[in-house]
C-alpha positions as a Markdown table, in Angstrom:
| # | Residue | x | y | z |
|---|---|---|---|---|
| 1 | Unk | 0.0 | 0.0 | 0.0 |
| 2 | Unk | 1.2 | 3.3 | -0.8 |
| 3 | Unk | 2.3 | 5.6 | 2.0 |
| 4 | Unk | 0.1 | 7.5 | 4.1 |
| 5 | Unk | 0.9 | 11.1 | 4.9 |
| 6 | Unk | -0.7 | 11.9 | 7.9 |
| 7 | Unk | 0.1 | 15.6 | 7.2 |
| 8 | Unk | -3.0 | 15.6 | 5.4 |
| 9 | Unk | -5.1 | 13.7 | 8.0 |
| 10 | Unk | -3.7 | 16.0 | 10.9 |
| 11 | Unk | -5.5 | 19.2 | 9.1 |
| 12 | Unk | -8.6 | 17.6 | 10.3 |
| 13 | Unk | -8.1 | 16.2 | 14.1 |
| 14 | Unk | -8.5 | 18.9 | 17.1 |
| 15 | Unk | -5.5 | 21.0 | 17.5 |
| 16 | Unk | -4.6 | 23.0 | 21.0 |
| 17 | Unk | -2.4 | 25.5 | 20.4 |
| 18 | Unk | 0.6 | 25.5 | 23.2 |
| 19 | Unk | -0.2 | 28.8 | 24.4 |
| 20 | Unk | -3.7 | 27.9 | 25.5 |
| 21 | Unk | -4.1 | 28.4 | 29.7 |
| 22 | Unk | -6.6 | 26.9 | 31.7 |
| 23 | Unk | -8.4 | 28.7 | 34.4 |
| 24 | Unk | -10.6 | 27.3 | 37.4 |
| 25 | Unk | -13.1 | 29.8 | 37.4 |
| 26 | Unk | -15.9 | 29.8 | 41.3 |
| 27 | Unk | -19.1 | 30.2 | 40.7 |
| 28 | Unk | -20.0 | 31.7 | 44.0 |
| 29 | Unk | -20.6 | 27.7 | 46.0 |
| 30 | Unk | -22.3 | 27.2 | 43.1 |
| 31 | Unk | -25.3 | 29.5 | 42.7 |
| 32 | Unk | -24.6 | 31.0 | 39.4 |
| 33 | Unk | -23.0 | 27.5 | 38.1 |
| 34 | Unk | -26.3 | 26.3 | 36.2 |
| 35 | Unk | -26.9 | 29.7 | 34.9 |
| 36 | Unk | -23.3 | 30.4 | 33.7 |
| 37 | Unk | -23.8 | 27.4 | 31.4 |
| 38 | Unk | -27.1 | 28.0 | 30.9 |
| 39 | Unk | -26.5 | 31.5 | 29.4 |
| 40 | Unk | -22.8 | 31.0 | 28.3 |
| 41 | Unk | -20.5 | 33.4 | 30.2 |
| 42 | Unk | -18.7 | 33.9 | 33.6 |
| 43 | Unk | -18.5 | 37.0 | 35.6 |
| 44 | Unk | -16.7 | 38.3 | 38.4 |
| 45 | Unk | -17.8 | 40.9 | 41.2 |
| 46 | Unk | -16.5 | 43.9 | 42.4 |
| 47 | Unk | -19.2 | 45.9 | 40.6 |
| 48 | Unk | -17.9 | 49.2 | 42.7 |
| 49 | Unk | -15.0 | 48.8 | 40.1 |
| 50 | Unk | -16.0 | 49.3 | 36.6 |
| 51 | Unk | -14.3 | 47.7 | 33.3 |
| 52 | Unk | -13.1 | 51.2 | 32.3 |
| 53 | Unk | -11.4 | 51.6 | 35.5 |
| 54 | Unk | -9.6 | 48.0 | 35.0 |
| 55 | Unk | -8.8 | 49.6 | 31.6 |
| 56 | Unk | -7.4 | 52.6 | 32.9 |
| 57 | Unk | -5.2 | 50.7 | 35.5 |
| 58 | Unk | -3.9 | 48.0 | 32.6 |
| 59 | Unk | -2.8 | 51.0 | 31.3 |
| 60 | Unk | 0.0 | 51.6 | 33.8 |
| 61 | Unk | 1.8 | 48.5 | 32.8 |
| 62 | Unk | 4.1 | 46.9 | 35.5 |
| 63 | Unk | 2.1 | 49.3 | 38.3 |
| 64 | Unk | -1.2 | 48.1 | 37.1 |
| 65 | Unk | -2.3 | 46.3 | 40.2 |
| 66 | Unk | -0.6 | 49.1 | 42.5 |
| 67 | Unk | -3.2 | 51.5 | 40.5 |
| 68 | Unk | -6.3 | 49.2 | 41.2 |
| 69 | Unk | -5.6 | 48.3 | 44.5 |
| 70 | Unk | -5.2 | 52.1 | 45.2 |
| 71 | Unk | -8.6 | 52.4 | 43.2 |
| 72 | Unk | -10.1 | 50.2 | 45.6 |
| 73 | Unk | -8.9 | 51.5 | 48.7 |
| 74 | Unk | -10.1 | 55.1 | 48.1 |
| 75 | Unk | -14.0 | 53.5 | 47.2 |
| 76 | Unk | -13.8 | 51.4 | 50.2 |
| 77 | Unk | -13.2 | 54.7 | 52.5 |
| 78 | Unk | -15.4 | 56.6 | 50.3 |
| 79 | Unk | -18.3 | 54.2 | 51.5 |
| 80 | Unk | -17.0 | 53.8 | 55.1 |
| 81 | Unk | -17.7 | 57.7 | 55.3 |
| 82 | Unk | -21.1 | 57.4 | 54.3 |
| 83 | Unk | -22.5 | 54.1 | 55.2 |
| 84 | Unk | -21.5 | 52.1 | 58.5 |
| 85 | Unk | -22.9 | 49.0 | 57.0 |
| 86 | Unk | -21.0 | 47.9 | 54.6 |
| 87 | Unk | -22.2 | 45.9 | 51.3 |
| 88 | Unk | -19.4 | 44.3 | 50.9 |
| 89 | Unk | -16.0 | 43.9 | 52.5 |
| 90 | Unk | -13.2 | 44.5 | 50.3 |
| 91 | Unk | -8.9 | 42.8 | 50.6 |
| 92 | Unk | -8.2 | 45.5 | 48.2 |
| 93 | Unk | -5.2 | 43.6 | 47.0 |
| 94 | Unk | -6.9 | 40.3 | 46.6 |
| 95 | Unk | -9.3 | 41.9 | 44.5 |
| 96 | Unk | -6.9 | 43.7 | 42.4 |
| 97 | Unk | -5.1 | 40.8 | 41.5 |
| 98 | Unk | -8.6 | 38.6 | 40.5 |
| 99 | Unk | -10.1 | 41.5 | 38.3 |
| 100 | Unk | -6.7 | 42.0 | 36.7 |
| 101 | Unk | -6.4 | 38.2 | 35.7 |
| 102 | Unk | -10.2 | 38.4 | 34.7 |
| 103 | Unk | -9.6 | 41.1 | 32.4 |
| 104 | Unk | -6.1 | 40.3 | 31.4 |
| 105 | Unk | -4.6 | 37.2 | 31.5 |
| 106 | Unk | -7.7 | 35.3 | 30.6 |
| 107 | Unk | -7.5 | 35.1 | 26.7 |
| 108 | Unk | -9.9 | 33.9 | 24.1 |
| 109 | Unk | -9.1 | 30.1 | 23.1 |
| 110 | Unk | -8.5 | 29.3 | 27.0 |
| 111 | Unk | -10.4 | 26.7 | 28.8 |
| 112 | Unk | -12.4 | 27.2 | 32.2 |
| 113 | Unk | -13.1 | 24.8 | 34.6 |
| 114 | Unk | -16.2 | 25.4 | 37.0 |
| 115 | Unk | -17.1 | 23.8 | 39.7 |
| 116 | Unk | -21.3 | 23.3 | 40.9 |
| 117 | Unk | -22.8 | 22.7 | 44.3 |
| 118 | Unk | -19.9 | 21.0 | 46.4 |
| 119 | Unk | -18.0 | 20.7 | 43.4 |
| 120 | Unk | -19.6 | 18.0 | 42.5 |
| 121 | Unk | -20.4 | 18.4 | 39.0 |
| 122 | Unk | -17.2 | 20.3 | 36.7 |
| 123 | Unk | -18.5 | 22.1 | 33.8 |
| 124 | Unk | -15.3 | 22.9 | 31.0 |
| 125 | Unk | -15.9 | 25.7 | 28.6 |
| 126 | Unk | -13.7 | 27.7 | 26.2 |
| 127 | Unk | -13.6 | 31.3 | 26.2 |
| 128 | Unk | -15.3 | 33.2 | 22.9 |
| 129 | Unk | -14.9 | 36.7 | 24.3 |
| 130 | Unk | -13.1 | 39.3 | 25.9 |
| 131 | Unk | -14.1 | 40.9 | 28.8 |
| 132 | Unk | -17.2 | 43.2 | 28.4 |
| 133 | Unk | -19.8 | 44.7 | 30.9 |
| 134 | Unk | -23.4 | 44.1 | 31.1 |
| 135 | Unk | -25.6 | 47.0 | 31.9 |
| 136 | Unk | -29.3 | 44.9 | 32.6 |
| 137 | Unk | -27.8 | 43.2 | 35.4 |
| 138 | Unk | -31.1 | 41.1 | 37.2 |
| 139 | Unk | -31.9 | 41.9 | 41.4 |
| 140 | Unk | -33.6 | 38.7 | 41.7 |
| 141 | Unk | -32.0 | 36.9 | 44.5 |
| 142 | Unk | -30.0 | 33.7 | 43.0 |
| 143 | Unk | -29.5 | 35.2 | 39.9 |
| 144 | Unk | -26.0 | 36.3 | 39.0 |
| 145 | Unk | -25.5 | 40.2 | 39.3 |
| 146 | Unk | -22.1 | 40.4 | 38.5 |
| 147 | Unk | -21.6 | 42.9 | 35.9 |
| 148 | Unk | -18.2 | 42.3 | 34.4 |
| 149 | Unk | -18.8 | 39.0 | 32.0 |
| 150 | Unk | -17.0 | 36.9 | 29.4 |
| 151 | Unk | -19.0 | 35.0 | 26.9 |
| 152 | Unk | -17.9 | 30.9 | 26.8 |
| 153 | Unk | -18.8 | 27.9 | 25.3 |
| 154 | Unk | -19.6 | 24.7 | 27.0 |
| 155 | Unk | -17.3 | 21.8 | 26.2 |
| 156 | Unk | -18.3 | 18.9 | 28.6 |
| 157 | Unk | -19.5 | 18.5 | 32.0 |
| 158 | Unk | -18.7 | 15.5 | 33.8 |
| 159 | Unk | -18.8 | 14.1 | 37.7 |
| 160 | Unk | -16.4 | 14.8 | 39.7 |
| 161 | Unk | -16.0 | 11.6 | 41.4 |
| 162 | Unk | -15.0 | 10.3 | 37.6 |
| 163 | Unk | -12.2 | 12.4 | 37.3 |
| 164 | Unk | -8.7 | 11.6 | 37.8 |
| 165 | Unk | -7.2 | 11.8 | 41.7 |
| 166 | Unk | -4.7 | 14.2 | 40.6 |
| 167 | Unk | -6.9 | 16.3 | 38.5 |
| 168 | Unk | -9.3 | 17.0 | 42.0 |
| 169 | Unk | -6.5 | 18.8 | 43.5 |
| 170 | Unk | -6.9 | 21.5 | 41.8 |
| 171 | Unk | -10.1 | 22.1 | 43.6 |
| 172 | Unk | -8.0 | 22.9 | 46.7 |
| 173 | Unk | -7.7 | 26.6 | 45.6 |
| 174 | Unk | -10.5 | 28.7 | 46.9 |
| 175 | Unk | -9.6 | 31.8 | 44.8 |
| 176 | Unk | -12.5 | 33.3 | 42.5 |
| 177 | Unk | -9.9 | 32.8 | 39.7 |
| 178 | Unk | -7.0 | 30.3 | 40.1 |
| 179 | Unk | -4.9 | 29.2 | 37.1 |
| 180 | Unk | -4.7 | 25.7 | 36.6 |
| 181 | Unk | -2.0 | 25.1 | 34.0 |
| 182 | Unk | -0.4 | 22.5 | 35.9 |
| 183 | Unk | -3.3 | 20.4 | 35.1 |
| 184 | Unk | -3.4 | 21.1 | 31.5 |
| 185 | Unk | -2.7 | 17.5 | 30.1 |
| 186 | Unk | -5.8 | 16.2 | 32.6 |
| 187 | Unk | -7.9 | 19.1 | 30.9 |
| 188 | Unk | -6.9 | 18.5 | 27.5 |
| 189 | Unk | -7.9 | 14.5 | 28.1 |
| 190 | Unk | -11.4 | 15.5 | 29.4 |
| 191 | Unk | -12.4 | 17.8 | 26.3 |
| 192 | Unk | -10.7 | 15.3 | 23.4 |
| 193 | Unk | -10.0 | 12.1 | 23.2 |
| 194 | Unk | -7.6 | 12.3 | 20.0 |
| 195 | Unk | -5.6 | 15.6 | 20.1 |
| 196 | Unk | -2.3 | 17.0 | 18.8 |
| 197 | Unk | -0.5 | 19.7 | 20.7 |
| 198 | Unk | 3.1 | 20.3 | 21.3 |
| 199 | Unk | 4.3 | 17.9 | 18.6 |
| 200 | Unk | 2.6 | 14.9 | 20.1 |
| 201 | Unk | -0.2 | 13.3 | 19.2 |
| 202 | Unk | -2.5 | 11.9 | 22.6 |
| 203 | Unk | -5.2 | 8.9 | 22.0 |
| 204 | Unk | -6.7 | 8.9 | 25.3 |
| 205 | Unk | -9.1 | 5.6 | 25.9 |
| 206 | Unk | -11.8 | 6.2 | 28.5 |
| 207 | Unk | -12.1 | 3.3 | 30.9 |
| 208 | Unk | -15.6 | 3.1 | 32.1 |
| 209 | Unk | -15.6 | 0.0 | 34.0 |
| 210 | Unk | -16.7 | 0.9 | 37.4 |
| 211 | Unk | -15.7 | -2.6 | 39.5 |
| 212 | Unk | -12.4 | -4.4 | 39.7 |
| 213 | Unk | -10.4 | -5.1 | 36.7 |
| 214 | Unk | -8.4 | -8.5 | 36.1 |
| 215 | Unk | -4.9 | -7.5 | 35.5 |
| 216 | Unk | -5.3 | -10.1 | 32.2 |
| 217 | Unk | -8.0 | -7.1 | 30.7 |
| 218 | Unk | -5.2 | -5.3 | 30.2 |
| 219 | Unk | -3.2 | -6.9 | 28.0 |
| 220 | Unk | -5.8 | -5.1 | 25.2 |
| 221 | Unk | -3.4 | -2.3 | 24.4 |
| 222 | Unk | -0.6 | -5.1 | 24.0 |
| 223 | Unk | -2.8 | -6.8 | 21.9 |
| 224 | Unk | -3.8 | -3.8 | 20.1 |
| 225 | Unk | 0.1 | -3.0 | 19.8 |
| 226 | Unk | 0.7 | -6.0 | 18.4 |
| 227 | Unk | -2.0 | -6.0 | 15.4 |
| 228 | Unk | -0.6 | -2.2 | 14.4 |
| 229 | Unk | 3.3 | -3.7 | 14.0 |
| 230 | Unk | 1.4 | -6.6 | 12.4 |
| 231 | Unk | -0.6 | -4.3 | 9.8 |
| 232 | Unk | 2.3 | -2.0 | 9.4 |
| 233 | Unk | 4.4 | -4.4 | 8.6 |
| 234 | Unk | 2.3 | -6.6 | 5.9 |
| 235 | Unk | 1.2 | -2.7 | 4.4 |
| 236 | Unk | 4.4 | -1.1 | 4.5 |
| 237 | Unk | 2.9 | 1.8 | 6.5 |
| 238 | Unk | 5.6 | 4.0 | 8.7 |
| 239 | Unk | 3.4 | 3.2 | 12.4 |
| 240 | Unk | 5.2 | 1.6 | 14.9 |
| 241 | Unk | 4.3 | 0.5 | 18.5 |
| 242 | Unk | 7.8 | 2.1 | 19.0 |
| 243 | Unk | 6.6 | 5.4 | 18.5 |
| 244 | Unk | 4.5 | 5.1 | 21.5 |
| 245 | Unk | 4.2 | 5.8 | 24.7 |
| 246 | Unk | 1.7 | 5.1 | 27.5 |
| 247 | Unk | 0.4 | 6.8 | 30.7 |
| 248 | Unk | -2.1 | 5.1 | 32.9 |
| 249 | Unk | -4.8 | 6.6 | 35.2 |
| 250 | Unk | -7.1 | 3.9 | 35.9 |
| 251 | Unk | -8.8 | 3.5 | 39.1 |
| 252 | Unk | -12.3 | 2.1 | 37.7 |
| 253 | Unk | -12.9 | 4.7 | 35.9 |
| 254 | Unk | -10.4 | 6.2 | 34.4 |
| 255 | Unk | -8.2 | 7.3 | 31.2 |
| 256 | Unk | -5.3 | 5.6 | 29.6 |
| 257 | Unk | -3.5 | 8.0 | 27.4 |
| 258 | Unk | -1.3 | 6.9 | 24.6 |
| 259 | Unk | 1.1 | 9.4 | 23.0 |
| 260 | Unk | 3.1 | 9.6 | 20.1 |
| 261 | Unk | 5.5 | 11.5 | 17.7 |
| 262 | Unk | 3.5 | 14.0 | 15.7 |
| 263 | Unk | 3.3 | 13.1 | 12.5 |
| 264 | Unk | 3.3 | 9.2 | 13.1 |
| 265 | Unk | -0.1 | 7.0 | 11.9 |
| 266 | Unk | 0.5 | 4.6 | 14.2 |
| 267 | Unk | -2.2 | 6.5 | 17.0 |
| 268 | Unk | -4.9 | 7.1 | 14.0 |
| 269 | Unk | -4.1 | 3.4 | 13.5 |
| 270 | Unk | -5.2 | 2.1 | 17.1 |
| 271 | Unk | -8.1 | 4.5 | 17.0 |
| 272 | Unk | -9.2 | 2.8 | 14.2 |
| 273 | Unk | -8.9 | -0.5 | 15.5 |
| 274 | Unk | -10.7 | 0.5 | 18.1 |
| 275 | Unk | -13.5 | 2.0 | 16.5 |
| 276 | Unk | -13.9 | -1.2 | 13.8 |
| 277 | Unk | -13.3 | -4.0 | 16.2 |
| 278 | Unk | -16.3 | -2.2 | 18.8 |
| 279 | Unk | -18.3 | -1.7 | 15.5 |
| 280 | Unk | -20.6 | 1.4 | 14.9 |
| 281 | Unk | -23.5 | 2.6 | 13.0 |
| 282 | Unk | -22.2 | 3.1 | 9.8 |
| 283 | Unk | -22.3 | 2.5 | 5.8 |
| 284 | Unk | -20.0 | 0.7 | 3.7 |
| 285 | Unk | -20.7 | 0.3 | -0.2 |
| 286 | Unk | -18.4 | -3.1 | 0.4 |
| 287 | Unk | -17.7 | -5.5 | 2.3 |
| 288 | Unk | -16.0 | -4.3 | 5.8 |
| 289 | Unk | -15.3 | -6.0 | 9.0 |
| 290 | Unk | -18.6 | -8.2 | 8.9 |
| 291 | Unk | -21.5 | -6.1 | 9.9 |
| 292 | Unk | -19.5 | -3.0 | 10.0 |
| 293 | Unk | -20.2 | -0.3 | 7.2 |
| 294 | Unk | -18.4 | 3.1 | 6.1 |
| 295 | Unk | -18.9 | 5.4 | 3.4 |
| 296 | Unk | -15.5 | 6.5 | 2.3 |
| 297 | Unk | -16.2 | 9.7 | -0.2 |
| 298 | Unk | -13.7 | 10.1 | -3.0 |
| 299 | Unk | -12.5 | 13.1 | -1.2 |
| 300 | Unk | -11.0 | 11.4 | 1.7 |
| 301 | Unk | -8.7 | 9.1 | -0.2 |
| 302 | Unk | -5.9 | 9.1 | 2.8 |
| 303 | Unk | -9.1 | 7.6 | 4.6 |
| 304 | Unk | -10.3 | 5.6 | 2.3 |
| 305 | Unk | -6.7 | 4.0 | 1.4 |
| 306 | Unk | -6.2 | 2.9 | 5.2 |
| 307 | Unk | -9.8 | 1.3 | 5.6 |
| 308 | Unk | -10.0 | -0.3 | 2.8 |
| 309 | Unk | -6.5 | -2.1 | 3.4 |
| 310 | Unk | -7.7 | -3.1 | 7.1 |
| 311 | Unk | -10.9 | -4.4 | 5.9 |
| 312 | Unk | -8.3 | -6.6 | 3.9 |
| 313 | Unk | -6.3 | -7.3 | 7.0 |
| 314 | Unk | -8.8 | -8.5 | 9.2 |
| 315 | Unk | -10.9 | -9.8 | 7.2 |
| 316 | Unk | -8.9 | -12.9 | 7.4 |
| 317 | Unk | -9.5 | -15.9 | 9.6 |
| 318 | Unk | -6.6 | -15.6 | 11.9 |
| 319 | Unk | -7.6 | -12.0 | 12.6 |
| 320 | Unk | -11.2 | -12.2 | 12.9 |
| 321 | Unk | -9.9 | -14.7 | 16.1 |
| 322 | Unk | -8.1 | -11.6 | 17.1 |
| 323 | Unk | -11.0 | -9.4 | 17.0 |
| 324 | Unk | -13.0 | -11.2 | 19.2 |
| 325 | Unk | -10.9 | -11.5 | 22.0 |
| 326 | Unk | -9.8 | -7.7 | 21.9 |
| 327 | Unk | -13.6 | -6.9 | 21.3 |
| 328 | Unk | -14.6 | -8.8 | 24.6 |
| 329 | Unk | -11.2 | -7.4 | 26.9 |
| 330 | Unk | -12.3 | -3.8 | 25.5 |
| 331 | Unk | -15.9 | -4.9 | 26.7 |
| 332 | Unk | -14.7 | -6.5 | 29.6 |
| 333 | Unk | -13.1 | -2.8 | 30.6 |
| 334 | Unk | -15.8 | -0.8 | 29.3 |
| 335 | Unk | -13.4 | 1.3 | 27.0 |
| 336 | Unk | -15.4 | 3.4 | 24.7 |
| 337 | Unk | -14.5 | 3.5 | 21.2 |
| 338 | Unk | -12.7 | 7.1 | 20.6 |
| 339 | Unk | -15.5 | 9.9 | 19.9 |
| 340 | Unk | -13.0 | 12.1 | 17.8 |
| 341 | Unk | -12.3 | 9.5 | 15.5 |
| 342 | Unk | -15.6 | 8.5 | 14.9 |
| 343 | Unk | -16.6 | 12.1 | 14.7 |
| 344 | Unk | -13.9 | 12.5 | 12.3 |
| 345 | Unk | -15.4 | 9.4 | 10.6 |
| 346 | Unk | -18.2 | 10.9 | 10.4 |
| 347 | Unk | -17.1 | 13.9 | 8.6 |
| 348 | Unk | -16.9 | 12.3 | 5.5 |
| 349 | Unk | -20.6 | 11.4 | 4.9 |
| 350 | Unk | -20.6 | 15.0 | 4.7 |
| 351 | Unk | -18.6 | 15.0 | 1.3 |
| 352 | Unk | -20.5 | 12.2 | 0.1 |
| 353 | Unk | -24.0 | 14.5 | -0.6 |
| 354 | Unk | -20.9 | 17.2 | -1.9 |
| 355 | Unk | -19.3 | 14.9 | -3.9 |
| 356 | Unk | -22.7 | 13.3 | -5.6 |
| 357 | Unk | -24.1 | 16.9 | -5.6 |
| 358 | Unk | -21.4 | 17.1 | -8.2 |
| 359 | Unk | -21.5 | 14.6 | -9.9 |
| 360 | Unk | -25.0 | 15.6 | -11.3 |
């Protein structure tokens, strides 16, 4: 089989740029969490302090948060003098140092991570907007009247209990705003499941299986490892279980993430294993993988060139063995097939209508 060049194939899978930053964003215990998703933004308080105010401190450069905090101060006295009860108590500093990382370090493209009630449901967005200020700001009590907003756009929300141990420290912070690159790799294999960034290229496999899990189950990815040399070898394709690496976070749930050398097949490869040994709703104009079907448009030749030669390769008798017994371990550990790649499988009925549309 001719080669592959994944160059073309890596124009379509999810991308996150390396200067992305990840933010863990409160959503006051919880209150506003529904209604932040709900309505797509977050917000911050501090509405004594208004955006053109932030604007005029940014301005100062290096002294910016010396001009806020100063800003702050001089409202706080101003309301001492002419109201003993105070609406709302004020670390000047503190709040200088959340508004300016509100307005701006946050950037478009990042990702936010909220927390609900107790933290027990995590909501993760991506920023669409810069900051902005919204004048109709509702007095009903539970609703959020913050005024100083950024539009987002909801990724995923998940349980926190099915997270990854290391990923629920970050929840230690208890700052409005708290920057949670360190966790960034954790993030990145919550929103996509087949991902390039940095030069590497993650394939992260979702391990739903809730009880115990015979050591023997995992012997899939071996087994999986072994049909991609296997393949490689026969097709003369440049994959390699070589150019892979694993990290493991199972705990019943959890993720195993495989990563590889931008630029390699050989983690398009396993997807696609994965996705055709599991099986999935799909149509085929010939024969593939039993009751498996594809459409393959004549735009996606890179596509259509690797299917067509695995529905060759394991279509034979020795293989088909092979199938089952890595079909029932993956069903054994409850390992979803990999949403990206199917997604991106599903792209291409999208040129089929295009490329009969056509052809008319």
């Amino acid at each position: 089989m001719k080669n592959i060049n994944f160059d073309d194939l890596a124009k379509v899978i999810k991308s996150i740029p390396n200067n992305t930053h990840y933010w863990l964003v409160r959503t006051m215990g919880g209150d506003y969490y529904e209604e932040y998703i709900k309505n797509g933004y977050i917000a911050i308080g501090y509405n004594d302090i208004s955006l053109d105010e932030i604007k005029w401190a940014v301005a100062e450069k290096e002294k910016s948060i010396e001009k806020l905090k100063g800003l702050i101060e001089k409202k706080e006295i101003g309301r001492e003098t002419q109201n003993s009860n105070k609406d709302e108590e004020y670390n000047a500093q503190y709040a200088s140092a959340q508004l300016m990382k509100f307005y701006k370090d946050i950037n478009v493209g990042d990702y936010i991570v909220m927390p609900g009630i107790r933290s027990e449901k995590i909501a993760i967005a991506v920023v669409e907007s810069g900051a902005y200020e919204e004048k109709k700001i509702s007095k009903l009590t539970g609703m959020c009247n913050f005024g100083k907003r950024r539009k987002i756009k909801l990724i995923r929300q998940l349980v926190r209990t099915k997270m990854t141990p290391k990923m629920q420290l970050m929840f230690n912070s208890r700052h409005i705003i708290s920057n949670v690159d360190g966790y960034a790799q954790y993030i990145d294999n919550c929103i996509s499941d087949f991902y390039i960034k940095e030069g590497l290229t993650y394939l992260v496999l979702r391990v739903k299986q809730e009880d115990d899990i015979p050591v023997d189950n995992f012997s899939v990815i071996n087994d999986l490892m072994t049909l991609l040399n296997e393949y490689s070898y026969e097709k003369k394709v440049n994959a390699s279980s070589k150019d892979i690496s694993m990290k493991i976070a199972v705990q019943s749930p959890g993720d195993i993430a495989l990563i590889a050398i931008c630029g390699s097949l050989s983690l398009f490869l396993i997807g696609l294993f994965i996705v055709l040994i599991k099986g999935g709703d799909y149509e085929y104009r010939n024969k593939f993988l039993g009751s498996l079907k594809l459409h393959i448009p004549k735009s996606s030749e890179g596509i259509r060139t690797i299917l067509e030669s695995i529905s060759d390769f394991m279509d034979r008798t020795e293989n088909r063995k092979r199938k089952a017994l890595i079909s029932e371990k993956l069903k054994n550990m409850d390992i979803d097939s990999p949403k990206d790649i199917e997604n991106l499988l599903e792209e291409t009925k999208k040129d089929i209508k295009h490329d009969s549309d056509e052809n008319i």
